[in-house]
N, C-alpha and C positions, 0 to 999 in steps of 0.2 A: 636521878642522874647526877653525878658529879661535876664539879667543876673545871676539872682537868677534863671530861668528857666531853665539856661545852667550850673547854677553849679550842680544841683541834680544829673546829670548823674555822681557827682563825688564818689556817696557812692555807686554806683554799682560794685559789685566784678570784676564785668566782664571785665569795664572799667577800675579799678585798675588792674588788671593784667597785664592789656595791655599796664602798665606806662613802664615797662622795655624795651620798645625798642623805648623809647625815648633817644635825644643823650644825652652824659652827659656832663656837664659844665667842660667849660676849666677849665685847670690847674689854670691857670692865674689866674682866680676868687678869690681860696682859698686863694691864694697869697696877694692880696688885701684886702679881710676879716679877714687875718692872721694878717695885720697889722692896721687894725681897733678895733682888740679885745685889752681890756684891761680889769684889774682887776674887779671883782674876775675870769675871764676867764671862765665866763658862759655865754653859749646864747642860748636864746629862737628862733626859727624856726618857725612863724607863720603863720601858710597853708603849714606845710611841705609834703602833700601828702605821697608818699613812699620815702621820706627823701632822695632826691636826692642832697641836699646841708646836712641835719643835720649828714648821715650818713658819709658823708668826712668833716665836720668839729670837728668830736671826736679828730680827727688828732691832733688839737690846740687849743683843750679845755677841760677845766678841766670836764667838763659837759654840752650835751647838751639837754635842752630840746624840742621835736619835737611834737609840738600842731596841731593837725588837726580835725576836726569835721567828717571827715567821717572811722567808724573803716575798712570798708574795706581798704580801703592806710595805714591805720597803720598795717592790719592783714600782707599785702603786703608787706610793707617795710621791716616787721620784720625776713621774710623771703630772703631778698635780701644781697649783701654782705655790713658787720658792724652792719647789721639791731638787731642784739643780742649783741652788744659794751655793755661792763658794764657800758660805758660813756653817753651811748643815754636812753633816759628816754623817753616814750611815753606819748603822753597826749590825750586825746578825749575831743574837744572842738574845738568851736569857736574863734576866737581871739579878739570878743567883751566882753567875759566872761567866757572862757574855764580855766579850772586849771592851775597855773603859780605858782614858787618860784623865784621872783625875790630877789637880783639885780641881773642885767643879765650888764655882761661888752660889751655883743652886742644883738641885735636883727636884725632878718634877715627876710626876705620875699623875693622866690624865684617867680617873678611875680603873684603870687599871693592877691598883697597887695589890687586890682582893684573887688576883689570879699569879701570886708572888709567893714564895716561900718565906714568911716574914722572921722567921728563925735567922734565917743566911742572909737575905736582901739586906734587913738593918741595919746587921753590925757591917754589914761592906757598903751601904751608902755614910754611915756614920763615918765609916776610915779615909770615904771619898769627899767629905766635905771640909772643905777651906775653914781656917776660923772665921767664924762668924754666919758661916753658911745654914741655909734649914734645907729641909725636905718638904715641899709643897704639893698638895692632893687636891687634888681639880676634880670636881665632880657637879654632873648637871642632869638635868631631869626634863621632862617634855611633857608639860601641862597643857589640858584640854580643861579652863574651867568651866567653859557655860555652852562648850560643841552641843547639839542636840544626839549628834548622835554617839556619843563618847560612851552611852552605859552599854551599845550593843556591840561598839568594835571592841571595847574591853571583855565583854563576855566570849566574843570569837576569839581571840588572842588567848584567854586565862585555858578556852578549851583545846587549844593545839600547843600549847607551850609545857613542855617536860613537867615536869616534878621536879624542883630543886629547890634546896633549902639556900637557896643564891643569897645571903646578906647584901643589905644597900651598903657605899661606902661609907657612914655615916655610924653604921651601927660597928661597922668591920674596923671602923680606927677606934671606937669605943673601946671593944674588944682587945686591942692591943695596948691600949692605954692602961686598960684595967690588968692586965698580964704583965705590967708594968715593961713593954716593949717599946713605949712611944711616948713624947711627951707632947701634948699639943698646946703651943705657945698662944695660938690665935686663929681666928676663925671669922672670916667678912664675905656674908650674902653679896651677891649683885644683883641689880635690879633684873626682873622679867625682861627679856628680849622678846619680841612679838615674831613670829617666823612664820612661813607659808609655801608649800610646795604642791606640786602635780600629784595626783593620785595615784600614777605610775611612782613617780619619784616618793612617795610615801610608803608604797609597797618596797621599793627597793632600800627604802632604809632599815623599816623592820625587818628586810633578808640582809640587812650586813650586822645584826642581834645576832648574839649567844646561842638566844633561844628560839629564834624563828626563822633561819635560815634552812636554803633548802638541804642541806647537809644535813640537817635535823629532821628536819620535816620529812624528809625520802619523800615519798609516795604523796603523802598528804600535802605539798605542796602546792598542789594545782586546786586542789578545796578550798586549802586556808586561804590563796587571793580572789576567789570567786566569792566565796563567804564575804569576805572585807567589800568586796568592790561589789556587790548585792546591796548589803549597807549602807555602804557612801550616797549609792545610788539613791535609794529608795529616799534619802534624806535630801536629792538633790545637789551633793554636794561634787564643785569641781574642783576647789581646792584645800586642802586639808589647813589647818590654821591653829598653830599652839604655841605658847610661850616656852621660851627655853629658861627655867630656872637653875639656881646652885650658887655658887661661892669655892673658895678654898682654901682651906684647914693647914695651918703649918706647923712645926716644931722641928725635935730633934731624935733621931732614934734613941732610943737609952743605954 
């Protein structure tokens, strides 16, 4: 299954909804992007979904604009808290050609950047950046290290999740680097964030995934949460508990 095939289930409402009980990005991030921003102190968010970075970067900007292609995430976000900042600016679009006023003193993409045409995106965030400006990739991960029961939700999950050669972003700016599309200036981990949600609220996050919503899943959806919550159960557990790790990677398009 392709990746253009696994992003459609992003303009499903249903699927948007369920972005909320994804975790949220360290602290620490802002922090980082706080000081990558420079003049005029505007940045564009490209594939900001329901604006889980653009809505906390109003914090430290003069304006941000929040570009996404699918209006359901933007109907979503707009609803969520900051989602109505007079600072955040909505856009509908793609970030091969969706509406932009640049210059933008940063540009962001919050792992998103892997479901991007990096031929087009680059050279038009390159034309879009202020002097001095970079391109910042946000990416984060959701570790289980010592859950008991982590080997068997992992085995339910690897058995209903597509087949896709899906690159981490890690390996996908590699890739670009090496294509000489990208130049990556710098790169700074953040500490583990400890996180904790409802069992319900942990099912609905894996249903707002690529790969395991129910757009994906059709039919099989009603297994795969039984399966999971079988699991949880037998282990006792009532609320799920994993650290969100990552950092983010900046430079310059080439």
């Amino acid at each position: 299954m392709t990746d253009l095939k696994l992003g459609e289930a992003f303009a499903d409402r249903e699927v948007a909804s369920l972005y909320r009980y994804r975790a949220p990005y360290p602290a620490r991030i802002f922090e980082i992007l706080a000081r990558l921003l420079v003049e005029p102190r505007t940045i564009l968010d490209a594939g900001a979904g329901t604006g889980s970075l653009a809505r906390e970067l109003v914090e430290i900007a003069a304006r941000v604009d929040a570009l996404d292609p699918s209006p359901a995430m933007i109907d979503e976000g707009r609803r969520l808290p900051r989602g109505n900042d007079p600072r955040l600016r909505w856009l509908i679009g793609r970030a091969e050609d969706g509406p932009t006023d640049p210059p933008y003193g940063l540009i962001t993409c919050g792992a998103s950047i892997h479901w991007m045409d990096p031929l087009v995106t680059l050279p038009r965030f390159r034309a879009m950046l202020a002097p001095g400006a970079r391109l910042a990739i946000v990416d984060t991960e959701n570790v289980h290290p010592s859950a008991p029961y982590r080997k068997e939700v992992l085995e339910v999950i690897r058995r209903y999740e597509p087949l896709t050669d899906h690159k981490s972003t890690r390996d996908f700016l590699d890739d670009l680097v090496a294509r000489g599309l990208l130049v990556i200036e710098g790169r700074e981990a953040v500490p583990p964030m400890p996180f904790e949600q409802s069992i319900d609220e942990y099912l609905g996050f894996l249903g707002s995934t690529s790969t395991l919503n129910w757009a994906i899943l059709g039919d099989r959806a009603s297994a795969f949460e039984q399966e999971l919550r079988g699991v949880l159960s037998h282990h006792g557990t009532e609320r799920v508990r994993y650290d969100v790790v990552g950092g983010v990677a900046w430079g310059r398009p080439a």
